[in-house]
C-alpha positions in Angstrom: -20.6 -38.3 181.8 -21.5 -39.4 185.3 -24.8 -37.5 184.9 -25.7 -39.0 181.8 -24.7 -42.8 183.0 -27.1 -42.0 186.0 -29.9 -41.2 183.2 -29.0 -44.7 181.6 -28.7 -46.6 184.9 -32.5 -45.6 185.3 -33.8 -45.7 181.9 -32.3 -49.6 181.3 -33.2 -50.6 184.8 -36.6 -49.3 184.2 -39.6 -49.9 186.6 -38.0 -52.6 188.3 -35.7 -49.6 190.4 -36.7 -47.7 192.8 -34.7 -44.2 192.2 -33.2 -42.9 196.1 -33.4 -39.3 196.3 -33.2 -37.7 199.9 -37.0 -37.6 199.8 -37.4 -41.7 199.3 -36.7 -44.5 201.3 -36.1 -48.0 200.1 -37.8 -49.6 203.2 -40.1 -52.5 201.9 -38.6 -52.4 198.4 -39.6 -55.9 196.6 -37.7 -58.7 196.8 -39.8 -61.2 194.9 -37.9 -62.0 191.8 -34.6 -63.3 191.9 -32.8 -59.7 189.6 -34.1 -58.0 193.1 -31.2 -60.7 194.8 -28.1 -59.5 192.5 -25.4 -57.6 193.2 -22.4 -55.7 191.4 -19.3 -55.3 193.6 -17.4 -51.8 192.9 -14.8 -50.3 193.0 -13.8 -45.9 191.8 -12.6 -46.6 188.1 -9.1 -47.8 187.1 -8.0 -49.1 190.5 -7.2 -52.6 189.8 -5.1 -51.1 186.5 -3.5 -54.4 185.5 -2.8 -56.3 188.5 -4.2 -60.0 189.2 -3.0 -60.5 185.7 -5.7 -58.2 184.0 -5.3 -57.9 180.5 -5.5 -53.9 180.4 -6.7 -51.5 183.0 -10.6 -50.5 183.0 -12.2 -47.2 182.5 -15.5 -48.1 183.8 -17.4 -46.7 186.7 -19.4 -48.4 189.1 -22.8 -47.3 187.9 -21.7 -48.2 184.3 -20.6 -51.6 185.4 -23.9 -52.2 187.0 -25.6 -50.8 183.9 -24.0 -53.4 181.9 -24.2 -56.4 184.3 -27.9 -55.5 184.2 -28.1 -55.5 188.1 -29.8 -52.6 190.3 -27.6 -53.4 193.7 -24.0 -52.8 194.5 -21.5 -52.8 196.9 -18.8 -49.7 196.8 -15.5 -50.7 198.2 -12.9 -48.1 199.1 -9.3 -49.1 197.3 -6.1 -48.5 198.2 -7.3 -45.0 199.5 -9.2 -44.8 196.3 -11.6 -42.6 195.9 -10.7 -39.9 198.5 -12.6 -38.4 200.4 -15.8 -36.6 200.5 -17.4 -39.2 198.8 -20.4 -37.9 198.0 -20.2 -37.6 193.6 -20.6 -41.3 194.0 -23.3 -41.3 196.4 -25.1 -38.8 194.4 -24.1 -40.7 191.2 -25.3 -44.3 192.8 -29.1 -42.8 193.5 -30.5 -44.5 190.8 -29.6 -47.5 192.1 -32.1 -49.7 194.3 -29.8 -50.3 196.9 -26.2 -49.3 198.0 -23.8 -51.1 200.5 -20.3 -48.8 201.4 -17.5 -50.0 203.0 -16.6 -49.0 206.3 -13.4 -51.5 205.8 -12.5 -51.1 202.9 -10.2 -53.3 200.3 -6.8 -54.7 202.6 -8.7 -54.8 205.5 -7.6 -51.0 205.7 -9.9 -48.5 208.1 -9.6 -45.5 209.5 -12.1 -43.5 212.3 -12.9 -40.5 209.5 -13.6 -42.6 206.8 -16.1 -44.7 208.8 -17.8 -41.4 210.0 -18.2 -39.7 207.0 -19.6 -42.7 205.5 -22.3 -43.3 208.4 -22.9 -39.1 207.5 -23.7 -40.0 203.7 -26.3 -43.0 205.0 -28.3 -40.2 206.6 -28.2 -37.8 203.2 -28.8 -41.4 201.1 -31.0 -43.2 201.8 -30.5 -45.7 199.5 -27.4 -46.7 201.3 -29.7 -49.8 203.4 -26.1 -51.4 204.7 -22.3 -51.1 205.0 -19.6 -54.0 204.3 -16.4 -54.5 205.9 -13.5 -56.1 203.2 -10.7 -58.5 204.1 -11.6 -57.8 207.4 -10.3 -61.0 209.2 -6.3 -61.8 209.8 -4.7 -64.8 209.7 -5.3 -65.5 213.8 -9.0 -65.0 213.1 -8.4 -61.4 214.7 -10.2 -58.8 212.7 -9.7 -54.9 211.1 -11.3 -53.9 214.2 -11.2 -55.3 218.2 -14.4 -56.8 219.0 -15.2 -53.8 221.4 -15.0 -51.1 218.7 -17.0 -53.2 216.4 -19.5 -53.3 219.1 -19.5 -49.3 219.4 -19.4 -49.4 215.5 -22.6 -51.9 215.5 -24.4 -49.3 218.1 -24.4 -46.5 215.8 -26.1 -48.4 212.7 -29.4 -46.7 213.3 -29.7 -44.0 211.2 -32.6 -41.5 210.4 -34.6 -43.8 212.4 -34.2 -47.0 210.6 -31.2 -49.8 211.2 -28.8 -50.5 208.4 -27.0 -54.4 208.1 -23.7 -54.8 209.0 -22.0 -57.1 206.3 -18.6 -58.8 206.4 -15.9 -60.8 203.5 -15.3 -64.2 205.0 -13.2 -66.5 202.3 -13.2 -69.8 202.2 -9.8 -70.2 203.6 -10.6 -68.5 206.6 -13.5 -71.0 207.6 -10.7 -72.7 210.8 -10.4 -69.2 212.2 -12.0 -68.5 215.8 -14.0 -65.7 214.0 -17.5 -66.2 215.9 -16.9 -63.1 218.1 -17.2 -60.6 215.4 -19.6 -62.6 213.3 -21.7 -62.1 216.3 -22.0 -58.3 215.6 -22.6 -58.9 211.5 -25.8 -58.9 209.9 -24.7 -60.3 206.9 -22.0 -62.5 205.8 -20.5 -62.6 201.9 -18.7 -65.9 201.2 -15.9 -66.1 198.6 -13.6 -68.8 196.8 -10.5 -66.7 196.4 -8.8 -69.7 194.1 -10.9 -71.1 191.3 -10.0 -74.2 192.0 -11.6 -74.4 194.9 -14.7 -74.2 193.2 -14.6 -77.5 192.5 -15.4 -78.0 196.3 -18.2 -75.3 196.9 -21.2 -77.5 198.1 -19.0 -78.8 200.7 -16.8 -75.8 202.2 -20.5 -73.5 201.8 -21.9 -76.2 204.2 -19.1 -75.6 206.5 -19.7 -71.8 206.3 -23.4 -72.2 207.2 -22.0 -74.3 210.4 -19.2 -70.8 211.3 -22.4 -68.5 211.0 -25.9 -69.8 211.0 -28.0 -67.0 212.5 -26.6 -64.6 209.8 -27.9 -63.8 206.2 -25.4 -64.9 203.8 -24.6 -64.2 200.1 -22.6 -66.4 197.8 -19.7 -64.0 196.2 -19.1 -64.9 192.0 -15.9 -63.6 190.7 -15.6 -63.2 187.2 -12.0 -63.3 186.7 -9.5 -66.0 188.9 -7.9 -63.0 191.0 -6.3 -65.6 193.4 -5.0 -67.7 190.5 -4.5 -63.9 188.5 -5.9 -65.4 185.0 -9.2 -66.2 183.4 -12.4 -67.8 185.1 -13.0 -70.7 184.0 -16.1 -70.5 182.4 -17.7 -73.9 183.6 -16.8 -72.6 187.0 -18.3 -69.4 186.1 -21.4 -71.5 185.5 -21.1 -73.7 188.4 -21.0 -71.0 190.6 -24.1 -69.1 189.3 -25.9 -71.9 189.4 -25.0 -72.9 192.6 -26.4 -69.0 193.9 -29.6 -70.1 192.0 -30.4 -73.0 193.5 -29.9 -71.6 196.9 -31.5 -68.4 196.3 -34.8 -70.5 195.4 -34.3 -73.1 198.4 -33.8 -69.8 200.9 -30.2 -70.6 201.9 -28.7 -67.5 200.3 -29.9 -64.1 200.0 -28.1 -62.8 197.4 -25.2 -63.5 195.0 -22.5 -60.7 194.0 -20.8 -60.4 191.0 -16.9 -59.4 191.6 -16.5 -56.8 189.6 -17.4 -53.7 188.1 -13.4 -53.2 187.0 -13.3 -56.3 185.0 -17.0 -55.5 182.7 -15.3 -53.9 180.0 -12.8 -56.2 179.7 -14.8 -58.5 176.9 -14.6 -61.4 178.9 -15.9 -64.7 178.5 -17.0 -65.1 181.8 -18.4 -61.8 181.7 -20.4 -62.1 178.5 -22.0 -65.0 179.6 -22.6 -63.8 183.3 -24.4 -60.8 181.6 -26.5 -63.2 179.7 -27.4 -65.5 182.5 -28.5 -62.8 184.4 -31.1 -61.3 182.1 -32.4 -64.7 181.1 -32.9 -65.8 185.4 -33.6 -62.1 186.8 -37.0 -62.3 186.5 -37.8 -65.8 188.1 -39.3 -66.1 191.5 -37.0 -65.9 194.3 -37.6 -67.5 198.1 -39.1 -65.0 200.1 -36.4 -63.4 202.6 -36.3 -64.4 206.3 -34.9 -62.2 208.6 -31.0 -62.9 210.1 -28.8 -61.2 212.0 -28.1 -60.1 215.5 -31.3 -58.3 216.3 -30.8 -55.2 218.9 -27.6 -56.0 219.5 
């Protein structure tokens, strides 16, 4: 089954995808239309079973939920220990994807020495693995999964095989008081998320405030396609609001990239979900604003 979604994750991405083996690199990989700027945030199969209010628990995989969200980026995000280690059937699995972000914090903020090495071991067997993201990574005091000093060590160890890898981080918009700027300081990339619909309804203003918390780093605007925080539906106009929100800065250059929250909620028939899948294959092939480069440099 995995083998034969890998085959259809290829075939219905088509020539847009560059296909990772250990022999490619997705260095230079073209970012000029705005499909190139989606993401798919995953999680291993069944994890969420019905918590957050989910109607019924999901069967699908990450590579499926990609497939059927039409987009050709993910994140993968360890859960509640889930998947354990090795890792590597999903690595080998994800290769037909054109780019692949792990966790090295995973879902809870949880972390552990091992799991970060392995993971910085598959990066050098997958190439295709350009980044790695670190979930509810920031406490309450603005403290983080890690001290600042082993994120440091952590940050010196992101060049692998000879080329650097980006160093993302969850910040929600609850967290935008916290004295975070000392471990933003060693992130590439920063994904911002809502965590209450509601909120929604004040996006434009609390994403300006989040450009003022980190304005050297890349950012990407997080979608969720189900409430999680208020554990019911997503409002659909909200759904819309915030996807076309992500387009409009994707075209003015103030985001690079919008992620779709997530694979464990695609087979659910959702509203929000049917009509996500539709917006993306009617906007994925429209001109996006050419990427600057953010981040922390050599650091």
């Amino acid at each position: 089954m995995r083998g034969a979604t890998a085959v259809a994750a290829a075939a219905i991405v088509g020539d847009k995808a560059v296909a990772a083996s250990p022999a490619t690199s997705p260095a230079g990989l073209d970012d000029s239309c705005l499909g190139d700027r989606f993401w798919i945030w995953t999680h291993a199969e069944g994890v969420y079973e019905r918590d957050y209010g989910l109607p019924k628990t999901s069967r699908m995989t990450p590579v499926e939920g990609a497939v059927y969200l039409g987009v050709r980026n993910l994140l993968f995000i360890r859960y509640k220990g889930s998947p354990p280690m090795p890792f590597d059937p999903y690595a080998i699995a994800f290769r037909p994807m054109k780019r692949v972000i792990w966790s090295l914090v995973g879902a809870s903020g949880q972390t552990q020495e091992a799991e970060r090495e392995h993971v910085l071991q598959l990066a050098e067997r997958f190439p295709n693995i350009v980044g790695f993201v670190m979930d509810d990574y920031f406490h309450r005091d603005g403290t983080g999964s890690l001290s600042v000093e082993q994120l440091g060590e952590l940050r010196q160890r992101l060049r692998i095989a000879g080329r650097k890898r980006d160093l993302y981080v969850v910040l929600y918009d609850h967290q935008l008081d916290l004295p975070v700027q000392a471990h933003l300081e060693y992130c590439d990339k920063v994904t911002f998320w809502t965590w209450q619909a509601g909120n929604l309804k004040d996006l434009e203003a609390s994403f300006e405030r989040f450009e003022k918390v980190a304005p050297r780093q890349g950012k990407l605007l997080g979608c969720y396609l189900w409430d999680f925080g208020g554990k019911r539906p997503m409002p659909l106009d909200l759904m819309r609001k915030q996807c076309e929100l992500g387009r409009q800065w994707l075209e003015q250059g103030r985001i690079e990239g919008m992620i779709f929250l997530a694979s464990n909620v695609c087979d659910l028939e959702l509203e929000t979900v049917e009509w996500t899948r539709q917006w993306i294959a009617d906007v994925e092939g429209k001109a996006a604003h050419p990427m600057r480069r953010h981040g922390v440099g050599s650091r």
